[in-house]
C-alpha positions as CSV (number, residue, x, y, z in Angstrom):
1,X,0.0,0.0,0.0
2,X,2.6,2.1,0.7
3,X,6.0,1.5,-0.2
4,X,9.0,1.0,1.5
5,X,11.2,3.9,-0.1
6,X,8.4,6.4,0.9
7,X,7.5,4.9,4.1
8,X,11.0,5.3,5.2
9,X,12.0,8.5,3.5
10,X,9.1,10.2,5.6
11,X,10.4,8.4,8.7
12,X,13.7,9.7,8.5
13,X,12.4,13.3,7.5
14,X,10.1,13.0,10.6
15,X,13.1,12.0,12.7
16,X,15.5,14.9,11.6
17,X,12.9,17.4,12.6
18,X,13.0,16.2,15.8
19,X,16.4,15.9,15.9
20,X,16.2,19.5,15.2
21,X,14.3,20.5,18.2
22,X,16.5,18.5,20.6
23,X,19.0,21.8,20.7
24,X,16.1,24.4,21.5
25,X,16.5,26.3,24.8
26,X,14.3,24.8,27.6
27,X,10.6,25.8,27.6
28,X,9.7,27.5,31.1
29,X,7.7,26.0,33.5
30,X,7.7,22.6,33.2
31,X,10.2,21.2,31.1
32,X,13.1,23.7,32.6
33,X,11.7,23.2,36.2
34,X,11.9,19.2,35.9
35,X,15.0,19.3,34.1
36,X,16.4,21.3,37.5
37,X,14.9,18.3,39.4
38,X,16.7,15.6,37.6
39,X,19.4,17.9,37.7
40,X,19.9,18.1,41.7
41,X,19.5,13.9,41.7
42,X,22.6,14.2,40.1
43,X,24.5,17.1,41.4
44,X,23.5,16.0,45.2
45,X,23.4,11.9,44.2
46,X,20.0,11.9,46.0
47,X,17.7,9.9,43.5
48,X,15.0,9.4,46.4
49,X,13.8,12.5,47.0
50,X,11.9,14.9,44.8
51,X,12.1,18.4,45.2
52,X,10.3,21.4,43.7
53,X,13.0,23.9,44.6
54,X,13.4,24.0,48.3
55,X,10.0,22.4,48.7
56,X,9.3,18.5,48.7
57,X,7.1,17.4,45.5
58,X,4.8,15.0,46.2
59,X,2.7,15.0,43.1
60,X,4.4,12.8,39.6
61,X,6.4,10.0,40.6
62,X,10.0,9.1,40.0
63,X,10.0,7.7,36.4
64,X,10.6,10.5,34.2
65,X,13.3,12.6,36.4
66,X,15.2,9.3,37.2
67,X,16.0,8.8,33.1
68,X,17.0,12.4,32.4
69,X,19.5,11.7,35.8
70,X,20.9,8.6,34.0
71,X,20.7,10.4,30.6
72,X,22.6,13.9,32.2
73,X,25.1,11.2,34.3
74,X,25.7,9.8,30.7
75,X,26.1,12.9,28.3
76,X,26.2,15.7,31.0
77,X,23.6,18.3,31.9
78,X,22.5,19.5,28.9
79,X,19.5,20.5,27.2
80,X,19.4,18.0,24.7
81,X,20.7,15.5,27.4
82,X,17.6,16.0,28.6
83,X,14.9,15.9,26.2
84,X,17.2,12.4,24.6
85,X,14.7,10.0,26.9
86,X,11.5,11.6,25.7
87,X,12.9,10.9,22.1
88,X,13.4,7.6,22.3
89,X,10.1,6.6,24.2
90,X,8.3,8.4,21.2
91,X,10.3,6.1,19.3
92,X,9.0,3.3,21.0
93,X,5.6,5.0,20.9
94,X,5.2,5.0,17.6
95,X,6.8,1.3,17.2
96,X,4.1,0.0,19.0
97,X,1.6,1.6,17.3
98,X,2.9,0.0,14.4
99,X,3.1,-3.5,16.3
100,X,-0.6,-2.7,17.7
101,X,-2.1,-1.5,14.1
102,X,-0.1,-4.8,12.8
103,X,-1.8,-7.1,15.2
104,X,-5.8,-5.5,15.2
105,X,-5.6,-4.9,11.3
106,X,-2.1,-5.1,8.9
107,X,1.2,-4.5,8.5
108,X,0.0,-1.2,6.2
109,X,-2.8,-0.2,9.2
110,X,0.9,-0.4,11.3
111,X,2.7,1.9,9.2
112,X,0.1,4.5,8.6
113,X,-0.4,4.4,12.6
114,X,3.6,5.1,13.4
115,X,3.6,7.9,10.5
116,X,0.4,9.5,12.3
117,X,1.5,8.9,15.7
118,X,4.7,10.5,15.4
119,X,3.3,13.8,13.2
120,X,0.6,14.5,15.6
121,X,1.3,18.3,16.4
122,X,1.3,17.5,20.7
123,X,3.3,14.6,20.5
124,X,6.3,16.5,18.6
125,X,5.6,19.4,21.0
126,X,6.2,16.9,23.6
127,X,10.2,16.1,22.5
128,X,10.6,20.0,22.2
129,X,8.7,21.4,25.9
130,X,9.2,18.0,27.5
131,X,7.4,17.1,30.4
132,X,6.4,13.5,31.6
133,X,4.0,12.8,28.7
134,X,6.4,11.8,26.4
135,X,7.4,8.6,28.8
136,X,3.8,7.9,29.8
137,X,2.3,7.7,26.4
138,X,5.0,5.4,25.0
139,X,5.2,3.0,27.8
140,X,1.5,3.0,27.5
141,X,1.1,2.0,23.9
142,X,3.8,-0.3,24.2
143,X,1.9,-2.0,27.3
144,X,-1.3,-2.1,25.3
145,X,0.4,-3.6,22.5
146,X,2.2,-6.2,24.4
147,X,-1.3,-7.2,26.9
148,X,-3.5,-6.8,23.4
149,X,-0.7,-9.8,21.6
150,X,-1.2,-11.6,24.7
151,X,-4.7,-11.4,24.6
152,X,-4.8,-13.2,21.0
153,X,-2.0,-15.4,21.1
154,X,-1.8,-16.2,24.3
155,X,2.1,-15.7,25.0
156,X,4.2,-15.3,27.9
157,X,6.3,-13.0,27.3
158,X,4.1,-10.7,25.8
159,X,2.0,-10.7,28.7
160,X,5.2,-10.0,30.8
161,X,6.5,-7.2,28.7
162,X,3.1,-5.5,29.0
163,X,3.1,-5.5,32.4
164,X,6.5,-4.1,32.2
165,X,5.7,-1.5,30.2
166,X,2.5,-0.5,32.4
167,X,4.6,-0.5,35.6
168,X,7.0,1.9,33.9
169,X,4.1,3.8,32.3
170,X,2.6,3.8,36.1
171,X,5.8,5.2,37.7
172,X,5.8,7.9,34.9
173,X,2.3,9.0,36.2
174,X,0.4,6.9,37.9
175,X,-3.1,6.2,38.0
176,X,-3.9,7.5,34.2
177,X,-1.7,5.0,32.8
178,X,-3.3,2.1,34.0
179,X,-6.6,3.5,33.2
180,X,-5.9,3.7,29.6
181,X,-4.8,0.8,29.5
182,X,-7.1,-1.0,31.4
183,X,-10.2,0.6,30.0
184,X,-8.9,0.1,26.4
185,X,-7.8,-3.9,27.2
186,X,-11.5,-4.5,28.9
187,X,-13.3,-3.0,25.5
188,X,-11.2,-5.3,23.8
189,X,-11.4,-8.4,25.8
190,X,-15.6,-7.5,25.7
191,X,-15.8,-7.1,22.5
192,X,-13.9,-10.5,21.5
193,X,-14.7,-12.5,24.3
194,X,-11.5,-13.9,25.1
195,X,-11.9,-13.4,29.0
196,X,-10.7,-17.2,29.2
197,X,-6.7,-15.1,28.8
198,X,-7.6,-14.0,32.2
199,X,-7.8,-17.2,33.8
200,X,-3.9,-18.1,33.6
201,X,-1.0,-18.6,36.0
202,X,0.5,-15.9,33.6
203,X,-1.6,-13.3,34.8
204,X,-0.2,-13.9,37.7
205,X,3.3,-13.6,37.0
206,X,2.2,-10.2,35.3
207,X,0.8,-8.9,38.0
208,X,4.5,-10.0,39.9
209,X,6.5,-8.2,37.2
210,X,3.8,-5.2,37.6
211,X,4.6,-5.0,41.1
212,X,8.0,-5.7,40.9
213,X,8.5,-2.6,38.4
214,X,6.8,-0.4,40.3
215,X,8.9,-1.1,43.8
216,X,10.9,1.8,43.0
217,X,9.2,4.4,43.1
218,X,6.5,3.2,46.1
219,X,10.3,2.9,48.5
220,X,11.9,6.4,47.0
221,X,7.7,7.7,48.2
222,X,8.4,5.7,51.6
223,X,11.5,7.4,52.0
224,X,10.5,10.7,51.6
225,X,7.0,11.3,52.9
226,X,5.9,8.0,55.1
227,X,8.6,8.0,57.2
228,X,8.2,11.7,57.9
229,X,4.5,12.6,58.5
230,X,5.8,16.2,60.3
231,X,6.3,17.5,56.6
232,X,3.6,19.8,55.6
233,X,2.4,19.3,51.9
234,X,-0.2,21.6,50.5
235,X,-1.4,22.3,53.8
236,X,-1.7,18.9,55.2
237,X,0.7,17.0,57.1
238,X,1.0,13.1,57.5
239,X,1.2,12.8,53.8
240,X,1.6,9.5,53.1
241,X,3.4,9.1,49.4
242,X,2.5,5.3,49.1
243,X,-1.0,6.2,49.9
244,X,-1.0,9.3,47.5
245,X,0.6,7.3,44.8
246,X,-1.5,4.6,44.3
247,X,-4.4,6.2,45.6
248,X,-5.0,9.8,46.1
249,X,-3.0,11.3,43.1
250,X,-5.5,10.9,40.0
251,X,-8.6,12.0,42.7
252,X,-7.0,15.5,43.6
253,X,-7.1,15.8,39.5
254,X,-10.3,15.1,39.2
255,X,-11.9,16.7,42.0
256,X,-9.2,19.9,41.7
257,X,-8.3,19.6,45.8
258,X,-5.1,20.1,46.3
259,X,-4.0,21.5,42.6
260,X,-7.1,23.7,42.2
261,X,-9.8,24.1,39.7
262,X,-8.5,25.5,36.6
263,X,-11.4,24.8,34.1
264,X,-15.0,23.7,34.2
265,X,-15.2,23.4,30.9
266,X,-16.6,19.8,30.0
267,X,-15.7,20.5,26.2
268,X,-12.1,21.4,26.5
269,X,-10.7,18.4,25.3
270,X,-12.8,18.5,22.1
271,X,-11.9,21.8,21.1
272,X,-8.2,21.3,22.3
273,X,-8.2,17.9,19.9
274,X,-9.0,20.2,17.3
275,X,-5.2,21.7,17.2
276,X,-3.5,18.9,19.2
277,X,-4.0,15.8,16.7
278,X,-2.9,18.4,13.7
279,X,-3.0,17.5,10.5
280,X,-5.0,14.8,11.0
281,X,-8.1,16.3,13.0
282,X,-10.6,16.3,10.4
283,X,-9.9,12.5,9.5
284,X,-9.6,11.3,13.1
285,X,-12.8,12.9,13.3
286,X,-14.4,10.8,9.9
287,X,-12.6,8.0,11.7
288,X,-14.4,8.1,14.9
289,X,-18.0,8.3,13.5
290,X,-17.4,5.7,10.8
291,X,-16.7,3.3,13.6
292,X,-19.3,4.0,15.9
293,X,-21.9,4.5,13.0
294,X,-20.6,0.8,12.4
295,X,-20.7,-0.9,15.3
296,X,-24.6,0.9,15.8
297,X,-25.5,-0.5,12.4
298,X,-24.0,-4.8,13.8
299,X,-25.6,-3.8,17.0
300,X,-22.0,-4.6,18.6
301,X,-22.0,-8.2,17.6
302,X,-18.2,-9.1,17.0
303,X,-17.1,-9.1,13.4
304,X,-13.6,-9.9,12.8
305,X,-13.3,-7.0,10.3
306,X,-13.3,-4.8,13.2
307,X,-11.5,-4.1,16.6
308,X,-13.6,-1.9,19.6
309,X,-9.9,-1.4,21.4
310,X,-9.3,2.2,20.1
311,X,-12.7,3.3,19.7
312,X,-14.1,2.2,22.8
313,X,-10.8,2.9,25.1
314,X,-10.7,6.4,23.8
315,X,-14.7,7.1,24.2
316,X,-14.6,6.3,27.9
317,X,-11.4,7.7,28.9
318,X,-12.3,10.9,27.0
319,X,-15.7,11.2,28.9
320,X,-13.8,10.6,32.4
321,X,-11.2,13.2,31.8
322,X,-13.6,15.7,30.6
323,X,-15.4,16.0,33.8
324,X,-12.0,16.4,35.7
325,X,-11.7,19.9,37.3
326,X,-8.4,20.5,36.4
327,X,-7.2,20.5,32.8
328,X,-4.2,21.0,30.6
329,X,-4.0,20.1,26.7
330,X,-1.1,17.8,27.2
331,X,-3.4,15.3,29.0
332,X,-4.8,14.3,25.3
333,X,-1.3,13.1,24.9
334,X,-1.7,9.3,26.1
335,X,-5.0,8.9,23.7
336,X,-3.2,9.6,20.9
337,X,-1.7,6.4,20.1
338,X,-5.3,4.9,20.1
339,X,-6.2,7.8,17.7
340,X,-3.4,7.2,15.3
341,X,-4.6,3.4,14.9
342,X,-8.0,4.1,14.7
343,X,-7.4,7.1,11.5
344,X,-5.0,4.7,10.3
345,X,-7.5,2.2,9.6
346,X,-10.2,4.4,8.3
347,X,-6.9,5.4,5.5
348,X,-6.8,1.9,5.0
349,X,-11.0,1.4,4.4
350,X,-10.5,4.1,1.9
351,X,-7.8,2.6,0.0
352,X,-9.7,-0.9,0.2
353,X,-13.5,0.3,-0.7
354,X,-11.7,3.1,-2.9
355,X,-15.2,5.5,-2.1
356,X,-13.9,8.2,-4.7
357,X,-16.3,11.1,-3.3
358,X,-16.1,10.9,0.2
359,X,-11.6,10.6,-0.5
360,X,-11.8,13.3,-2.8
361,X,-13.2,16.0,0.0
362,X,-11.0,14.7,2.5
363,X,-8.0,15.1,0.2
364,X,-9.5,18.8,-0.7
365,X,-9.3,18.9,3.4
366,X,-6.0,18.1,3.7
367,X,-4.8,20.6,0.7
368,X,-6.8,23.8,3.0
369,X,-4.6,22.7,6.3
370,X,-0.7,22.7,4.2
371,X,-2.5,25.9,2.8
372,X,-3.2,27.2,6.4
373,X,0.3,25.5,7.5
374,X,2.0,27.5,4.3
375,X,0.9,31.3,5.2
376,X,1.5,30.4,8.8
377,X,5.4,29.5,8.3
378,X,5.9,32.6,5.4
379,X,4.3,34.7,8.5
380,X,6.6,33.2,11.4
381,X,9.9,33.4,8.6
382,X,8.6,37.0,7.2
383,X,6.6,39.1,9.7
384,X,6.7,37.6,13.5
385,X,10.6,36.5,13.5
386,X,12.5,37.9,10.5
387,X,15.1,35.4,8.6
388,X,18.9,37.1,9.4
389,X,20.4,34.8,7.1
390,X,20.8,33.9,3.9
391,X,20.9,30.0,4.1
392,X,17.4,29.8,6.3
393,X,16.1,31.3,3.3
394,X,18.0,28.8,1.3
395,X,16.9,25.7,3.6
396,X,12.7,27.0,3.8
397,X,12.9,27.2,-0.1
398,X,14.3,23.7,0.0
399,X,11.9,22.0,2.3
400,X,9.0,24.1,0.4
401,X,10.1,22.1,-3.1
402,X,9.8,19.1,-1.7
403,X,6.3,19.7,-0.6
404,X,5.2,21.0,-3.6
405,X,6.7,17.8,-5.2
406,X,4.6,15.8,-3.3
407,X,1.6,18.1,-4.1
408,X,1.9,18.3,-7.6
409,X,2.5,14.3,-8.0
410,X,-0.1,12.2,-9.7
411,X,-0.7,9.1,-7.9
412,X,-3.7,7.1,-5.7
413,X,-6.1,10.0,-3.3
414,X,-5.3,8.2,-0.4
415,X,-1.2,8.2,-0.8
416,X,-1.6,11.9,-1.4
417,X,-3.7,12.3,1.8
418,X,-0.7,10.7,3.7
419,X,2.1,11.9,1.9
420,X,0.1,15.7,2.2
421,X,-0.4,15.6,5.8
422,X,3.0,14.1,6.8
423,X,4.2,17.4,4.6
424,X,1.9,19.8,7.0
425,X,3.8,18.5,10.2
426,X,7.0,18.6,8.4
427,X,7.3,21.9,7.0
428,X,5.5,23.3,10.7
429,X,7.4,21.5,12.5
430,X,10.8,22.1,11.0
431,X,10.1,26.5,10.7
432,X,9.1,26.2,14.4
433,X,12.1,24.1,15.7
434,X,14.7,25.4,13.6
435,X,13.6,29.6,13.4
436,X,10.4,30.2,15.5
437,X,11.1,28.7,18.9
438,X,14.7,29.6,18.7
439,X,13.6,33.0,17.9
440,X,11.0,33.2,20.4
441,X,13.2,32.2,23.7
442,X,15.5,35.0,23.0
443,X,13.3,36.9,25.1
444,X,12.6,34.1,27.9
445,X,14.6,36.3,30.8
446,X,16.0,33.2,32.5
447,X,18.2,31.6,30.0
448,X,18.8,34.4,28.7
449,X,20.3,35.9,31.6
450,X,22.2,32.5,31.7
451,X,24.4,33.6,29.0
452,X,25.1,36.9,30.5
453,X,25.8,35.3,33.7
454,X,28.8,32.8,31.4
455,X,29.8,35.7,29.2
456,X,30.7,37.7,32.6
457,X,32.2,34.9,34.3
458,X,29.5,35.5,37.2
459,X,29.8,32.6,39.7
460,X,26.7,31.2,40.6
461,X,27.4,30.8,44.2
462,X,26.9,34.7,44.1
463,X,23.3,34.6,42.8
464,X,20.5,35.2,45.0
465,X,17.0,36.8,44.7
466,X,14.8,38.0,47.0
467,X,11.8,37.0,45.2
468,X,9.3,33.9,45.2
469,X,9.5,33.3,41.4
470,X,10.4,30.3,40.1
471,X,13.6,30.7,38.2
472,X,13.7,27.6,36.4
473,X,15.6,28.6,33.2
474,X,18.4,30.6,34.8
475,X,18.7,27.8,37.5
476,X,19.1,25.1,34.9
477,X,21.5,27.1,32.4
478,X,23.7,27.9,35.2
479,X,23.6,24.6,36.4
480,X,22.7,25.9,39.7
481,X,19.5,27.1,41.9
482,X,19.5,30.5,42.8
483,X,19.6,30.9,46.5
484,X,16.9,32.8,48.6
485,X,17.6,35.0,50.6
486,X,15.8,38.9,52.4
487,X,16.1,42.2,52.7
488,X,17.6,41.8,56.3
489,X,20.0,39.2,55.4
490,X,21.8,40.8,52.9
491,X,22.9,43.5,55.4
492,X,25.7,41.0,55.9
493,X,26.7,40.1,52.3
494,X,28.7,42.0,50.2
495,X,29.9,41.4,46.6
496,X,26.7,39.5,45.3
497,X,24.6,39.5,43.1
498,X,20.5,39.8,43.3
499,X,18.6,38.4,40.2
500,X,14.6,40.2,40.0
501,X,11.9,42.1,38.8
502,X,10.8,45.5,39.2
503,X,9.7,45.4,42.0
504,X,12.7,43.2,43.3
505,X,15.0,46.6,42.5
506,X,12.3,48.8,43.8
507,X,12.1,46.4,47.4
508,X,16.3,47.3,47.2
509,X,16.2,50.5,46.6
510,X,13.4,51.1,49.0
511,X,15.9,49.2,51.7
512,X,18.9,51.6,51.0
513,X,20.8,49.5,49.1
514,X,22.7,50.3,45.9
515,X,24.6,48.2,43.2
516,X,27.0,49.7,40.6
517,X,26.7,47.3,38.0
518,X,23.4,46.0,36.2
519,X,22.6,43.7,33.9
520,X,19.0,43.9,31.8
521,X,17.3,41.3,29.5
522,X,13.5,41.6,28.3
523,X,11.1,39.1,29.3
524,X,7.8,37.5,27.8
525,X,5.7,34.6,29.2
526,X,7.0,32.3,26.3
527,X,4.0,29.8,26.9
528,X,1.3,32.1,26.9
529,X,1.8,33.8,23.2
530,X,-0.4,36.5,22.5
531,X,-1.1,38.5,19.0
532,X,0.4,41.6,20.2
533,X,3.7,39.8,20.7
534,X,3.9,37.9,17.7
535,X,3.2,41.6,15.8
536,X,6.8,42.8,15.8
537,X,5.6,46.4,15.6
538,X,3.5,45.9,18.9
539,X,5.9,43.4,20.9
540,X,8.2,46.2,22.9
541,X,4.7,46.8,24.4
542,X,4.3,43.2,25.8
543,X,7.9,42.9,27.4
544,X,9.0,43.4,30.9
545,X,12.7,43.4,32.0
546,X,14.7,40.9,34.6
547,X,17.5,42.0,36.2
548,X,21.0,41.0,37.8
549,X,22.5,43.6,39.5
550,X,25.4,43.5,41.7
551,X,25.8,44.7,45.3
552,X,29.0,46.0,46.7
């Protein structure tokens, strides 16, 4: 269906772009703020405790901050050090969903599914501003892949890699990875009626293995919290992190307590989907009701032709995450595999029943998003960040031929919707990690303050603020948390350095204190873009100013 050559030209194009974005500066919050966290492990060679600067952090588990450690111990602390483990369990994400399309449909079902998987807009956000997403979803593909082959052929060592896999997805987590995979494994196992699987000494040796993996993380949360119910977290003390972990964590979520309520909106994951599963929204979409209008029409009597894994897994888990009270886009992430599958077999329908209309106005759908993708990326190159040099011009005209290459070749409607929308993440994907994101942290004060700090040869031991900011960024790039400190104790220190605000400077002057040297970079809330900023004639109006300034 589709050939090798193609198939693994994409692959590697996909790849490169990714490989592209491994060298961008650290996003603030999360992904700089958890890269200082795997940082300390190392520096202080504590890999038990978590901590959110000087605070404890009872709130993901281990997982995710213990592989950038090993990653930083192996290749240093660097940015790309750490975003290295997130690549390679996309990798394995989007293996699995080839081994899963494989197994519920065909080795072409498989392919489609790994080429969808890994140009889904969140999941390569989620290798650029890495957070624990990346590791969750591909442990928990891989896990659903491995229980779902167990679940047909009946095989040991699948079953005992899943469980693997779910433990590791677990202690990336918790609770939402064995709900997805749980819930998608029982609509499969009720669907084809294969509960006999369940009655087998190998389930028990899963749920060994399970447990086993998960050991870890349920000792380091011992360690930390159980044996030390005087700590105070979020207001409560006798915390215990065994207790929270398998227990407590997804229900503050849900309910809000704890993290507070930060949308009540029971839509928000529809209309995020909408951007988050780009370019392949509108089919996805097709996808979805073309199954369920299916499965209403055989009155959900089995047929082999079909699978209720994806469909029903992602219907459930969608309804019980839209009623939780607190809400971020990036919790899509771990449904996406089962969307990938799911649109890759509706491609493959189309190729099979060859339905000429209905192809034709999803092709003409496809065309209108690398049409919206195209005047977004001349915008970002000509208007919102400026090419300074000749050879970006040189490489965007490059990458634009080969798109129009693929556009303008004749060949079957539903290669051209593939080959199209694999083109829209591409040519996105490589403007945003090679110009706009580069472009855009320039005025992320932290890191860019970083540089000052090297360029002056400012030890970090003389760094403090007076502030309660987070400084994640600066912390990171200097390899080094900024120390605390107040007003009354700097009476007694002299030849420092105070990092701030405003109204940091205005709290020192205000105090009586001076400083003879300053340092000033401008600052934007890189997360939380605006039109106003990305208008270069309007974006002096959106900046503030962070300062280092330096006390005699």
């Amino acid at each position: 269906m589709i050939s090798s050559t193609r198939y693994w030209f994409l692959l590697s194009l996909i790849v490169l772009v990714y490989i592209l974005g491994l060298f961008v500066t650290l996003f603030e919050n999360d992904s700089a703020q958890f890269a200082v966290m795997a940082m300390r492990m190392v520096q202080e060679n504590d890999f038990i405790s978590l901590f959110k600067g000087p605070n404890d952090y009872l709130d993901k588990p281990h997982m995710h901050y213990w592989l950038a450690a090993l990653s930083f111990k192996i290749f240093g602390i660097h940015d790309w050090a750490y975003r290295i483990p997130a690549l390679l369990a996309t990798l394995l994400g989007a293996y699995s969903c080839y081994g899963l399309g494989k197994l519920l449909y065909n080795s072409d079902v498989g392919k489609f599914s790994a080429l969808i998987f890994m140009t889904a807009q969140t999941i390569v956000l989620s290798v650029i501003d890495v957070r624990t997403d990346a590791v969750l979803t591909g442990f928990t593909i891989f896990s659903i892949w491995q229980l779902a082959t167990y679940i047909e052929k009946n095989s040991l060592t699948n079953i005992l890699l899943g469980a693997f896999g779910a433990g590791i997805a677990f202690s990336t987590k918790g609770q939402i990875a064995l709900l997805v995979i749980g819930i998608s494994l029982l609509c499969h196992l009720a669907y084809t009626r294969k509960w006999k699987c369940l009655l087998s000494y190998k389930v028990l040796l899963a749920l060994v293995i399970f447990c086993l993996t998960i050991t870890p993380i349920l000792y380091a949360y011992y360690q930390q919290f159980d044996l030390h119910p005087e700590k105070v977290i979020r207001g409560k003390s006798n915390r215990s992190g065994i207790l929270f972990i398998l227990w407590e964590q997804s229900f503050e979520r849900l309910s809000g307590e704890g993290h507070g309520k930060n949308s009540e909106d029971y839509f928000f994951f529809f209309h995020t989907f909408l951007w988050v599963f780009l370019p392949w929204t509108v089919l996805a979409l097709f996808a979805y009701w073309w199954r369920v209008k299916a499965f209403i029409k055989i009155k959900f009597r089995y047929n082999g032709k079909f699978e209720f894994l994806t469909v029903g897994g992602i219907t459930i888990i969608f309804f019980i995450i839209s009623f939780a009270q607190f809400k971020l886009p990036h919790y899509m992430n771990v449904l996406i595999p089962l969307y990938a599958v799911l649109t890759a077999s509706y491609l493959h329908k189309l190729y099979e029943h060859g339905k000429g209309k209905e192809i034709r106005f999803l092709l003409g759908i496809q065309y209108f998003i690398l049409s919206l993708v195209f005047i977004a990326v001349l915008l970002v190159c000509f208007y919102v960040f400026k090419h300074e040099s000749i050879w970006n011009y040189v490489a965007l005209f490059a990458v634009l031929l080969v798109t129009a290459y693929f556009c303008l070749k004749q060949e079957a409607y539903y290669m051209r919707i593939v080959t199209i929308s694999v083109c829209s993440s591409l040519l996105l994907n490589a403007v945003l990690n090679g110009h706009f994101y580069p472009d855009l942290l320039k005025y992320q004060a932290g890191s860019s303050m970083a540089h000052l700090v090297k360029e002056n040869e400012i030890a970090s031991d003389d760094i403090y603020k007076i502030g309660k900011d987070h400084t994640w960024a600066l912390d990171f790039y200097n390899r080094k948390p900024i120390k605390i400190t107040t007003l009354s104790e700097l009476a007694n220190k002299e030849n420092i350095w105070i990092y701030g605000d405003d109204n940091d400077l205005q709290q020192l002057e205000n105090a009586g204190f001076d400083w003879d040297r300053q340092l000033t970079v401008n600052h934007f809330r890189i997360t939380r873009l605006n039109l106003k900023f990305l208008n270069s004639l309007m974006r002096e109006s959106q900046l503030s100013n962070r300062y280092l300034v330096h006390l005699h």
